[in-house]
N, C-alpha and C positions, 0 to 999 in steps of 0.2 A: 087351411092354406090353399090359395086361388092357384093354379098352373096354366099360364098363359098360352095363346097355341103357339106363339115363336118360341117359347121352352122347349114346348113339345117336340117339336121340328125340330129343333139342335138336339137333344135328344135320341130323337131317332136318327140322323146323321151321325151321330157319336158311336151309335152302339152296330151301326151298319158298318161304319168305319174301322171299330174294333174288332168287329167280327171277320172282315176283309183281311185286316193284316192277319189275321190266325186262320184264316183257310188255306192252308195250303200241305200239301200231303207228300208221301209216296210209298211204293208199293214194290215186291218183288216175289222172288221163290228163289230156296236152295237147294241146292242138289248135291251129292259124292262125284267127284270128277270119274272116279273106275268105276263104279257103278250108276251111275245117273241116280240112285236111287234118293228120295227126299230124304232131308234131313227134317228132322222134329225138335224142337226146344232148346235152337241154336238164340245167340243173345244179339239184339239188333241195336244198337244204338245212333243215336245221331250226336256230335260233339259240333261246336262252334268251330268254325278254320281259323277264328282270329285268336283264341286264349286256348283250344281244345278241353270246355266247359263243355259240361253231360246237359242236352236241353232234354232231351228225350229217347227211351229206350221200349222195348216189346220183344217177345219172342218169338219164333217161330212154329206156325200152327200150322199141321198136316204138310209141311213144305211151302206155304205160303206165308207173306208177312207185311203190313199197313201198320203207317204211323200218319194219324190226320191231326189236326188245328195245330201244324206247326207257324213259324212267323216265317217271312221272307229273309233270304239272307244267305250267306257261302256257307255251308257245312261238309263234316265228313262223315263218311256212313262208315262206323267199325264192325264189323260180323265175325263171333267169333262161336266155337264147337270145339267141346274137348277132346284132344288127339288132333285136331285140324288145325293149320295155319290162318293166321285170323287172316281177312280180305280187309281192304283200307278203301275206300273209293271217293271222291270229293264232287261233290254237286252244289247247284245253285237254284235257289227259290224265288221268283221273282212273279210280276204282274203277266211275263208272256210265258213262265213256266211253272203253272201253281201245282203241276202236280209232277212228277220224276217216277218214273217207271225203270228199275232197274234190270227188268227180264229177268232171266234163268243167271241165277249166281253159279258158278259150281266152286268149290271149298277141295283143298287137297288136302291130303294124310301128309300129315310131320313125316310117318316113316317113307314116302315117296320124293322127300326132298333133296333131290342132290347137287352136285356143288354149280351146275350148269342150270339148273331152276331160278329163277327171279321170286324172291320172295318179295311180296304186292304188300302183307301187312307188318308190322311190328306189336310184337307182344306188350301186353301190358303189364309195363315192370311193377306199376303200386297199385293195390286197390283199397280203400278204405271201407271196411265192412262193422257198423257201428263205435264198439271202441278199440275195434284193433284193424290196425295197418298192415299192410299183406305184401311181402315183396315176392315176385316173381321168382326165382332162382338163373328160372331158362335167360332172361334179358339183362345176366350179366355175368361179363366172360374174367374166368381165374386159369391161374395156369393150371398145367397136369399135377396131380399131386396133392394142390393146393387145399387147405382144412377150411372149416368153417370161419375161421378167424378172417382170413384172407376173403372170402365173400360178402361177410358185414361189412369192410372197409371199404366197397366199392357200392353198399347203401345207401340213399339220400338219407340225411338225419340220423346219420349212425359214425360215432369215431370208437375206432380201437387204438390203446395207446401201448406201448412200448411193451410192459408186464401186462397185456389181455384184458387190461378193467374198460370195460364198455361202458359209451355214454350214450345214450338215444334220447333225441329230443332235448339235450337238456340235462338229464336222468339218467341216475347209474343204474344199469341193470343189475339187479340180485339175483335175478334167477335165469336160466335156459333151459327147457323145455326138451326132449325129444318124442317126438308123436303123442306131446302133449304131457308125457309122465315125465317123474324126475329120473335125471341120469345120474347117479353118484351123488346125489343129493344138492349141497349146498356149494358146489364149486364147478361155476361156471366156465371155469379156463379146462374142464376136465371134456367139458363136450367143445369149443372152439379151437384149442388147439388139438384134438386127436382125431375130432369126427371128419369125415372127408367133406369137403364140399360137391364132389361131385355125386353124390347121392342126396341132394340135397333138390324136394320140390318146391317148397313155401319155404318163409321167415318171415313170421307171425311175431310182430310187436304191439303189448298192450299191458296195462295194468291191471295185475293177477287179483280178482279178489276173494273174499274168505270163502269158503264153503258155503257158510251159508247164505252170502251176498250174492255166490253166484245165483244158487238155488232161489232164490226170493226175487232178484232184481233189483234186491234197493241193495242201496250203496250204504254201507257200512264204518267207512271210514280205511279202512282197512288194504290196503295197497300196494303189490310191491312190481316195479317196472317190470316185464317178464320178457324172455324172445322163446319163440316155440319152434325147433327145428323141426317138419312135415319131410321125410324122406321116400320119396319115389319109390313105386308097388316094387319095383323089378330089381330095387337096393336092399331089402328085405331079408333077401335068403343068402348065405354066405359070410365071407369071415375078411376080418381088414387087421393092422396093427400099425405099431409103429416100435424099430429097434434101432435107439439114436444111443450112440456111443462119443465120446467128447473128452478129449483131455489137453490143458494149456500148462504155459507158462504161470511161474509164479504159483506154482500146486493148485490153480483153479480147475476143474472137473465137472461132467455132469453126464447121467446116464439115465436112461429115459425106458422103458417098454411098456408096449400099450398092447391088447391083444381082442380085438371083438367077433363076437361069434351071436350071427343073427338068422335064426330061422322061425319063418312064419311071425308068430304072434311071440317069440321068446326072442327075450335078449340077454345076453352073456359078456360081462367085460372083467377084466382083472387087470391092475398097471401097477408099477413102481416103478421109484423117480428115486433117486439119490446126485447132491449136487452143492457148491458152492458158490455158485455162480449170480445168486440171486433171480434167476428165470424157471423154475422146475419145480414144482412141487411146495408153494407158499401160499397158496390161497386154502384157505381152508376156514371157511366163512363163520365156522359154528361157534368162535371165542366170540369175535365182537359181536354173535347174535347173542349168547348169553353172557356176557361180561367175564373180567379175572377171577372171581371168587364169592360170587354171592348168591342170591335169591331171588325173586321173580316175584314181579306186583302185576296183579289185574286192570286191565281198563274198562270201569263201566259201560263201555260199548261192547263189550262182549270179546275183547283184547286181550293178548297175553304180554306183559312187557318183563324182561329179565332186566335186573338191575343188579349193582356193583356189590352188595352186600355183604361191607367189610374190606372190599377191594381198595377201599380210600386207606386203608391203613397204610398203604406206599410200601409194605415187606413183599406186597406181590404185586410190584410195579409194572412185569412184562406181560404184559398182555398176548404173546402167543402169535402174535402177525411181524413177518420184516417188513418195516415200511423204509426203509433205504439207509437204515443207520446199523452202521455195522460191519460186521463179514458175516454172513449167516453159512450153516451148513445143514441140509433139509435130507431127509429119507421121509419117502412116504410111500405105502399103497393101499389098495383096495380092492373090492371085488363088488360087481353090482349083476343083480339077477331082474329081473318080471318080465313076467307073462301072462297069457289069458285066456281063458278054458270054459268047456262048459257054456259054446256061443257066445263069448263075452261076456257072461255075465258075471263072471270071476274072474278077479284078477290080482296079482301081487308085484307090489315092487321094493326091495330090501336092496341094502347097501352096505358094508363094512371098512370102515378106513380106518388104517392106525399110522402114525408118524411120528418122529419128533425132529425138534428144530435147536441149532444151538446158533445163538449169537452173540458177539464177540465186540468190545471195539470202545471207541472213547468220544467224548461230545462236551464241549465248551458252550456254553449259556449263559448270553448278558441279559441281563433286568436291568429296566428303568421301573422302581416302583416309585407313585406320584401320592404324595400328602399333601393334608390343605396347604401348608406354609412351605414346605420345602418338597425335596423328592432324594433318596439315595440309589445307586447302581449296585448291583451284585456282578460278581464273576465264577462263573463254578465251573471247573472242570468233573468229570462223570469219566470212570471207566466200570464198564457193568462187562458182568458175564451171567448170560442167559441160556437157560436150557427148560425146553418143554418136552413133555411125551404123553400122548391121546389115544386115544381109541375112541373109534363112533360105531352106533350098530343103530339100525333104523329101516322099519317096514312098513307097508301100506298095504293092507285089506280092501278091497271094496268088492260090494257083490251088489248085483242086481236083481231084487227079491222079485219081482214081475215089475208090467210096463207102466208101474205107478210109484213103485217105491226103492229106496237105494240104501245100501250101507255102507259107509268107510271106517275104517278102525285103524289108528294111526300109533305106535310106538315106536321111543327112541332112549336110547340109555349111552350115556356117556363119562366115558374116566378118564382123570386127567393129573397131572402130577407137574408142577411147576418148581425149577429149582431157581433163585435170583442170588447173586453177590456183587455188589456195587461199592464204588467208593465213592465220595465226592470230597473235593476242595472249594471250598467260597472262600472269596473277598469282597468285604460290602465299604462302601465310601460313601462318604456326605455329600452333599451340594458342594462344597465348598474342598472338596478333596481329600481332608483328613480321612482316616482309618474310622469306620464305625464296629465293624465285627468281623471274625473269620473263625471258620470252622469245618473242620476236619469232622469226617461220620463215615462210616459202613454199614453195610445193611445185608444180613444175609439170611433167607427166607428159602422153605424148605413150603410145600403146599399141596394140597392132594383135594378134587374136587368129584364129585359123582351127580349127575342128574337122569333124571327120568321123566318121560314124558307120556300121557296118554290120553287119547281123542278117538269119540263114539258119536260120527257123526249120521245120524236117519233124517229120510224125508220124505214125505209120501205127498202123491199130486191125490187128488180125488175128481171125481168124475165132472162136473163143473171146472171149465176149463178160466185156472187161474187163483182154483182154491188149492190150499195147499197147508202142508203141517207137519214141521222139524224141529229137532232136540240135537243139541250140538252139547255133549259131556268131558269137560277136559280135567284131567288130574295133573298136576306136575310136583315134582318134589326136587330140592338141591340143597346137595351138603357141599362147603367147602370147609374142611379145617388147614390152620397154617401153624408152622412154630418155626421163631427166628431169632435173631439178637440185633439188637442195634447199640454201635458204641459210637459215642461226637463225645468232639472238645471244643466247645465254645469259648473263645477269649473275646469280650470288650472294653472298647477303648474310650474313656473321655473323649472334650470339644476340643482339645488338645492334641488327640491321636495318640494319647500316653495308655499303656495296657491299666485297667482298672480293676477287672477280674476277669476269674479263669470257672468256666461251668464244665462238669463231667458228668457223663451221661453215658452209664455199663447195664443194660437190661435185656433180660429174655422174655420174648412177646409169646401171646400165644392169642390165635383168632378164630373160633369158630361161630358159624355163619349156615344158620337151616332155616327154610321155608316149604311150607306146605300150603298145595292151592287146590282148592276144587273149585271147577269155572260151571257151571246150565247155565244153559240157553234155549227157552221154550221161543216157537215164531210161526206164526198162522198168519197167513192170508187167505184175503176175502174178495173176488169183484162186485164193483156193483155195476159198470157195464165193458164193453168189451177193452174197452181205453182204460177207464178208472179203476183202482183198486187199495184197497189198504192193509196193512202189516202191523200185526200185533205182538207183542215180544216180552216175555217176563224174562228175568235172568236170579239166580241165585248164584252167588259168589262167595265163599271161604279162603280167607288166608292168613295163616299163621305163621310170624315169622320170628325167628331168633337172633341175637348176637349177641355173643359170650366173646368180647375183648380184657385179654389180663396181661401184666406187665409187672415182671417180678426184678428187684433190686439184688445184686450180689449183696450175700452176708459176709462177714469176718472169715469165714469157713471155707470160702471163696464156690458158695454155689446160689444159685438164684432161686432161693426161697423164701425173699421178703415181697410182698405182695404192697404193690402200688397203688394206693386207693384214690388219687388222683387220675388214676390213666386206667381204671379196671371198673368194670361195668356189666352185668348178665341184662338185658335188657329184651321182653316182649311185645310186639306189635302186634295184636288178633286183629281184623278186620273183617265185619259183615257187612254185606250188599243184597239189599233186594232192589231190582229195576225194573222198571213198566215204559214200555215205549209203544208209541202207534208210526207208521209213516207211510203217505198218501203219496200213491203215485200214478201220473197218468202218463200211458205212452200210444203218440199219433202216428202219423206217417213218416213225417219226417221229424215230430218234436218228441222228446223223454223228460217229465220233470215230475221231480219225487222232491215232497218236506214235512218234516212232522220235526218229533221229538224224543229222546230217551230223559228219564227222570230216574234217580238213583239214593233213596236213605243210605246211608255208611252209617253203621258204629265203629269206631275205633278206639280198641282198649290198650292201652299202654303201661305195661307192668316191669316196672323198676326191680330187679329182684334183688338189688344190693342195699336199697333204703328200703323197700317193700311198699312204697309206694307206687299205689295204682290209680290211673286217670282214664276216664272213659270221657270221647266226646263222639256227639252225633253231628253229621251234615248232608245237607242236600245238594245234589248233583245236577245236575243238566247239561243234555248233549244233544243242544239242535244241529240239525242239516237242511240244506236243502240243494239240490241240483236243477240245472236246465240243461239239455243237448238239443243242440240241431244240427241236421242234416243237410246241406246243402243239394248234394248230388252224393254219389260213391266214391270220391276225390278230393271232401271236401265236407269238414264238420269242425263245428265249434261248439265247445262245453263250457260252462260256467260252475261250482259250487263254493259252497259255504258248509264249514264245519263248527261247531260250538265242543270244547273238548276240556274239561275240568280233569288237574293235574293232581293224584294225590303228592303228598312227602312221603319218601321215601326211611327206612327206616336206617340209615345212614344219619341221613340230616337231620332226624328225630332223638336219635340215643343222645342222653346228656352224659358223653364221656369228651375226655382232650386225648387224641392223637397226637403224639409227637414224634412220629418218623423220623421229621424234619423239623430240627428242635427251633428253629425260625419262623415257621409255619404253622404253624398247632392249628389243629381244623377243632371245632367244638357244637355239639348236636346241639338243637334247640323240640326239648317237648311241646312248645310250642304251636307248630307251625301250623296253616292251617294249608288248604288247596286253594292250586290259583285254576284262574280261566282265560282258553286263549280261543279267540273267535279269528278263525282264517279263510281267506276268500283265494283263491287259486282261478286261472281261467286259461284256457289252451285252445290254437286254432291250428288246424293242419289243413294242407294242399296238395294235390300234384296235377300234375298237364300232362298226361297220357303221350300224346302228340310230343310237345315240345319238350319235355323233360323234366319240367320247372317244379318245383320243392318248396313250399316254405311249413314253418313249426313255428310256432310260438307258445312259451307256456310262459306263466308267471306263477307267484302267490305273493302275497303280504297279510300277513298276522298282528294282532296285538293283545296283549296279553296285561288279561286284570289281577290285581291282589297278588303280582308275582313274585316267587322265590328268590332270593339276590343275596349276594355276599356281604354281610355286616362284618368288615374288616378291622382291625383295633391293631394299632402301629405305636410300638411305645419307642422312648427315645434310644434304646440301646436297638433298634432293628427289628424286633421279633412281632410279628402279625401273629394275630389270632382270628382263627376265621369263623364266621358261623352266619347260618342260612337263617336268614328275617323277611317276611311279607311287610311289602312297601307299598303303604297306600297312599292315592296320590297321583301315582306315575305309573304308565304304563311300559311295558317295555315293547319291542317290533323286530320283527324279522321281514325280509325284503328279496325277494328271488323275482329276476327278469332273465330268460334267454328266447333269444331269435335266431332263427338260421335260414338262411336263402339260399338256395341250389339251385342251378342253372345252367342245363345242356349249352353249349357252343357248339352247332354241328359243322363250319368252316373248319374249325381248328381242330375237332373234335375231342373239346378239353371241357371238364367238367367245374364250373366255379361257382364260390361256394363264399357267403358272406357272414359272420357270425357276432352277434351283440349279446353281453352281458350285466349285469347288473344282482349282485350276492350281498349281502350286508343287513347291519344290527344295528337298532338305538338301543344301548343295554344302562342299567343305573345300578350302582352299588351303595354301600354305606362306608365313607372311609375317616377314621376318626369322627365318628357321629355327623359326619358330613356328607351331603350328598353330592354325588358324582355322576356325570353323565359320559356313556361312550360311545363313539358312532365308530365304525368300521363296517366301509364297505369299497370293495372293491367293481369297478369300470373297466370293463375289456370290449376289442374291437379285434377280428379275426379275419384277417383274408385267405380261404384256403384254392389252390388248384389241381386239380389230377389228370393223368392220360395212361390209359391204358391200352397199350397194342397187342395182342395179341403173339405171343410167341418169339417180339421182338423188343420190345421194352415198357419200361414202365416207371411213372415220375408222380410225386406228389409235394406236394409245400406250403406251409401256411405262417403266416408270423401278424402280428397286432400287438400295439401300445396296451398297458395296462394303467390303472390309476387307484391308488387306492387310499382311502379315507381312513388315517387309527388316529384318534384324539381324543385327548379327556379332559372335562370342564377342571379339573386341578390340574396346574399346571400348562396350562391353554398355548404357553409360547413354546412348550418342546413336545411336539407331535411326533407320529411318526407316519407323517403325510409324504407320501413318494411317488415316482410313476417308475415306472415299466418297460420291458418291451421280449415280447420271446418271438421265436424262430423255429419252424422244423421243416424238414423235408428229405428225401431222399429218393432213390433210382434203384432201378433192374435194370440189366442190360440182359436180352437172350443170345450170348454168340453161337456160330456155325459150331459143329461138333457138341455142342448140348455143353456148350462150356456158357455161365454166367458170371455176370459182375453184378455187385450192389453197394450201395453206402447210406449210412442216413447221418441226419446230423440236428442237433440241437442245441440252442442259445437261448441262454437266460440272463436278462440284467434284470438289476434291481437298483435305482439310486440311492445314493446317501440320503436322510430326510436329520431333521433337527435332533433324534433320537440317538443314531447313529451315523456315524461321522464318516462312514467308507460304503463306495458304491462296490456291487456283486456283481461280477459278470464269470459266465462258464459256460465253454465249446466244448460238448460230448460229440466228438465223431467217431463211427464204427464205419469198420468196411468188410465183406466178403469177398471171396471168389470159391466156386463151385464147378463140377461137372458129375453130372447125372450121365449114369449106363441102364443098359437095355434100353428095348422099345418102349417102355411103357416107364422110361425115364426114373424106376421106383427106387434103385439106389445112387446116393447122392454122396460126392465127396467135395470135401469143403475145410476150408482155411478164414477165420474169423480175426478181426482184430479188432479187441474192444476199448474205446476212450483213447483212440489212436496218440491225443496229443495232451495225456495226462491231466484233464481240470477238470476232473469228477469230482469237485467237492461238495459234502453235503451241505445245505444249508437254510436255513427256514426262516422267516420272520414274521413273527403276531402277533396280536396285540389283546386282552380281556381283561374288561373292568377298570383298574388303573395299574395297570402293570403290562407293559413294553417288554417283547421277549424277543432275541434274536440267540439263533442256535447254527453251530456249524460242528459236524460228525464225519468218524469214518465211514468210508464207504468203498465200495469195489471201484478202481481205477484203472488202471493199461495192463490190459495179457492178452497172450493170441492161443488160438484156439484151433486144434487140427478135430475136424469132426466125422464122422461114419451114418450116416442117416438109410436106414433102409424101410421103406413104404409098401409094405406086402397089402395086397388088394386081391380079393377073388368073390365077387360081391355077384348077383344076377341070378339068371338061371329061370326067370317067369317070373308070374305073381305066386305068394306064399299059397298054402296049401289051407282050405277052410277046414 
């Protein structure tokens, strides 16, 4: 190839000219303002003045500090030193000043700040530090008093809602952290409502992963949203609580003590809560991690998943959580210990909670079920009386065997005792409005469940920095047994609506339900340069699991000892797993991308113990991933991955027995089935602007899913389905997650607003009368939210947005239940003179009428307080509550799955007022803890 000399020549003007706009510099040194003395390996940055984007950053060396090949253009210089108030300063790079000499900086101590001082910098409230986001604490103000609750809500990208369930990004949090370890374990309202915010130096959001993912680097699949509360050296030593006393109108009550006692490296809490209030004592996470009643299935990736196992039988229908139906009444407490000894290299963290929960109360539920040619309504009224009682006990070992290797040892054992008595009434109608069926049933279930859990987690780094080599041992075992009765009287009717017969239905169930798992995990890594490397991973997995469902008919004698061989089944699932996986990952400066594979043989042995037929089948597995991350600046990253995740069947949907709980609904196993696979792509982009304030998140995912599991439905003409799980090939099914959120300082007004877009929903497909059926549901939201917070003198937030939401099924195509939306919240503080306070909040909800159901929802929940706090230090608090001021708490739900249209409306807690005693004991300080 010839290169002309006028190439040449533009050429070298090109590359003179690129080099021109990138010479330009500057320079300075800092100092102690009380001592002149130099500071050392303070953080120098330069941000853009027009977006506050990080171009470039350096430390500082021996008290002096250079930054060269910057471009021309406005910038600010941020300089910050910890203990020191950061300096701000704004300069300009241009052709008559290529280079800025800053001179002698001098930097002041935070503790020399007083109220007559000009602070020059502003803290940086976010920092983004690979996959976790980092809030400041100091760069945002709550009142005296105020918990950690109260500090997330003034968060970019963080809501708390009413009952304490956090959503970040998007994503509900499961867990809260303090100083990194678990508080009380699995209930996160136990650290936001009690811990103080003012001892509060970070809050740490990111996505917690396994042990061994962290340990290795590669991504495992394995996930759960986390916030990690970092408390301040000098908040350490000392003891806080909280003694809240409450009694109302209408016998509602709630009584609260919290008591924490923190020195050095130990921490010490104990609380009980008793209350009917629905707010105190209801989260207690550990049911829906391990289901009502059953067993626990492995996931080839090295996962633990607890499943229902037997829970489908409907006798142990309460699952253990109030989620707003009802009147509930909660006692709970516990006591939580760790610490750490022996230089840190020992440490323990244990917890104890026991409680029970009783709920109470009634629930009406219309169904549109949809058939190829016609479609009928149901009507059922529901009065349940529910009562549970728990216990949890759970500790964490880890030791630091030298500067290469680690141990954790993790046990948890839990009891649990479930009582349910239910009625129900249905009335079922045709298209055409005659009587199709109705039926009268009770259900009353007595249940008792026990699990155990145990994890031996090692890892050893070796001298080659990047090789490494871990074994992760997990045992679990769960017994549920249940024994019940269920009695229904079914009558149907001719096309006439004339009664044609009457079915009775008198039996005693009995349900037991055991699994045993042994999970290895062997996983070596290897570099081969200082960026690349790969992950080697065998896994041996055992699991055996049981279910013994029987169902005995009254004899003449009137006792229940004829055995139902229709609805009675002993039935075994063994499952072996050997797995081999490799995954290659490389990490730059600013980029992380890791992909390989895990490959998995299964045997599955399935042993009928009532026909004594045994079926054994083999399958292969595969579980690719792959990820990208990139780094923008500290402010500023976006991730990409992909997961490949093959689903076994669970031994629910496997037993070939009929459940008849709900003698209209018969669920029925299929030996069958085989695993489906769903390949998911997720991708998230996060921001902030130091300077201006500005916020954005965005996550998504969209899934599809092969060979997948789906309800083979079978509707005969007198109403009665029969349900059973069939792999449909063919068709895939999809799942759909979109959320955005935008944050956006207003410093005029100085109000914080905040824009939020959704997008949640499913293409699902069932089989109904050997027909196929398609259902889309997906819900469309738009959110405008605003806040202001003053300082000592009030305080306002509010958000409201249209909703829209897609439920339709290809049967039936002209009665949807397509609707739109619209909700509403918001509410105030006011701080008045003499420590006296006002507040209110208030929420709206519509839902329109759609073709499905014929009446539009709308309900205005407003509360209000008034308060006044004594002493100095504001810690006890009296106060007058009134809750759902204007009586329209009513429950009510509407969903839509597969080809059935559900709309539900329940008791719930509605108007009572509330005199309360709140006293906030603090004696927290004292220095840093003691080594």
């Amino acid at each position: 190839m010839k290169i002309t000399i006028p190439a040449l020549i533009i050429l070298c003007i090109s590359t003179v000219s690129v080099f021109a706009q990138s010479n330009y510099s500057i320079k300075g040194s800092v100092a102690d303002t009380a001592s002149n003395s130099r500071l050392t390996n303070a953080t120098v940055s330069v941000l853009n003045a027009k977006d506050s984007t990080l171009q470039k950053f350096t430390r500082v060396n021996d008290g002096a500090f250079a930054i060269n090949n910057l471009k021309k253009g406005k910038f600010i210089l941020l300089l910050t030193y910890p203990g020191y108030a950061d300096y701000v300063d704004r300069f300009t790079l241009d052709s008559a000043h290529t280079v800025h000499d800053f001179g002698h900086i001098t930097m002041i101590l935070k503790t020399q700040l007083l109220a007559e001082v000009i602070i020059k910098a502003k803290v940086a409230a976010v920092k983004i530090k690979g996959d976790t986001t980092e809030f400041n604490a100091a760069a945002f103000t709550v009142q005296p008093n105020a918990k950690v609750e109260d500090l997330l809500k003034e968060l970019p990208g963080i809501q708390v809602d009413k009952d304490g369930k956090i959503t970040a990004q998007g994503q509900t949090v499961n867990k809260v952290l303090v100083d990194g370890e678990e508080f009380f374990g699995d209930d996160p309202t136990l650290v936001t409502k009690n811990l103080r915010a003012d001892m509060v130096d970070k809050v740490q959001l990111y996505d917690k992963k396994s042990d061994q993912a962290a340990f290795t680097g590669i991504d495992d699949g394995v996930k759960n949203k986390t916030l990690n509360i970092k408390l301040k050296e000098d908040k350490k030593n000392g003891y806080f609580g909280k003694i809240d006393v409450e009694g109302g109108t209408d016998k509602y009550y709630q009584e609260q003590l919290m008591f924490n006692r923190f020195k050095g490296k130990q921490k010490f809490s104990v609380y009980g809560t008793i209350g009917n209030t629905g707010k105190t004592g209801l989260g207690w996470e550990d049911n829906s991690k391990y289901g009502n009643s059953g067993g626990l299935e492995f996931g080839d990736g090295g996962e633990i998943y607890f499943y229902g196992g037997g829970g489908d039988d409907g006798l142990d229908s309460f699952n253990g959580q109030y989620n707003g139906q009802g009147i509930p009444l909660a006692r709970t407490g516990g006591v939580h210990y760790d610490t750490k000894w022996n230089g840190d290299k020992e440490s323990i963290n244990t917890n104890y909670k026991i409680g029970s929960l009783n709920v109470d109360g009634t629930k009406n539920t219309v169904t549109q079920n949809n058939l190829p040619e016609t479609y009928f309504n149901s009507n059922t009224d529901q009065n349940f009386h529910n009562h549970i009682f728990r216990q949890k006990l759970d500790a964490v070992y880890q030791l630091k065997i030298d500067t290469s290797s680690n141990l954790k040892v993790s046990v948890d054992g839990t009891t649990k005792n479930t009582v349910t008595d239910d009625d129900y009434k249905t009335n079922s109608l045709r298209s055409n409005g005659s009587m199709l069926n109705t039926n009268n049933r009770s259900i009353i279930n007595n249940g008792d469940q026990k699990i155990f859990n145990a994890t031996v987690f090692y890892n050893k780094k070796f001298k080659k920095v990047g090789r490494s080599f871990s074994v992760n041992i997990n045992e679990a075992y769960n017994q549920s047994e249940s024994k019940g009765f269920l009695k229904s009287e079914i009558d149907y009717f001719n096309d006439q609506g004339k009664l044609d017969s009457t079915r009775k239905i008198d039996q005693y169930k009995t349900a037991l339900n055991q699994s045993s798992i042994l999970n290895t995990n062997f996983t070596y890594s290897e570099p081969f340069t200082k960026a690349f490397s790969v992950i080697l991973n065998y896994g041996l997995n055992i699991n055996n699991g049981r279910s013994d469902r029987r169902s005995f008919n009254k004899s003449p004698s009137g006792e229940y000892n004829i055995l139902d061989d229709t609805l009675s089944n002993n039935f075994k699932l063994n499952q072996l797993s050997n797995q081999f996986g490799a995954i290659f990952n490389y990490k730059g400066k600013k980029t992380i991308i890791n992909f390989g594979s895990k490959v998995s043989t299964v045997n599955f042995k399935q042993i009928d113990e009532f026909t004594n037929n045994t079926l054994t089948r083999n399958f292969v597995n595969w579980y690719p991933q792959a990820s990208f991350q990139y780094k923008f600046s500290q402010q500023q990253s976006f991730r990409l991955n992909y997961n490949g995740n093959t689903s076994q069947p669970t031994i629910d949907q496997i037993q070939p027995v009929k459940v008849n709980t709900d003698p209209l609904n018969i669920t029925l196993g299929n030996p069958d089935l085989r695993p489906s696979f769903t390949n998911r792509i997720s991708a998230s982009y996060n921001s902030y602007k130091v300077i201006s304030g500005q916020s954005i998140w965005i996550n998504g995912s969209y899934s599809r899913t092969i060979n997948p599991i789906v309800n083979n439905v079978m509707t005969d003409s007198a109403g009665v389905s029969t349900y059973q799980s069939s792999n449909l090939k063919g068709h895939q099914t999809s799942n759909l997650y979109f959320n955005a959120y935008f944050d956006q300082k207003i410093p005029k007004a100085d109000v914080n607003a905040g824009i939020g877009l959704g997008v949640n929903g499913s293409n699902y497909f069932n089989l109904t009368n050997s027909q196929l059926n398609q259902t889309k549901a997906y819900t469309y939201s738009a959110t405008l939210r605003l806040s202001k917070y003053k300082q000592k003198k009030y305080d306002f937030w509010a958000g409201a947005g249209p909703t829209y939401t897609v439920n339709s099924s290809s049967l039936q195509q002209q009665i949807n239940n397509n609707g739109r939306g619209f909700n509403a919240y918001g509410g105030f503080n006011v701080y008045l003179p003499a420590k006296f306070q006002i507040g209110s909040d208030a929420n709206y909800v519509f839902n329109a009428k759609t073709q499905s159901f014929s009446e539009d929802f709308r309900r205005t929940t407003l509360n209000a307080t008034i308060s006044k706090s004594f002493f100095k230090d504001e810690s006890l608090k009296l106060g007058i509550t009134g809750n759902d001021l204007l009586n329209q708490n009513t429950g009510y739900n509407r969903t839509g799955s597969a080809n059935i249209l559900t709309q539900e409306r329940y008791t719930t807690i509605k108007r009572y007022f509330m005199l309360s005693l709140v006293w906030d004991f603090n004696h927290m300080g004292g220095g840093a803890p003691k080594k």
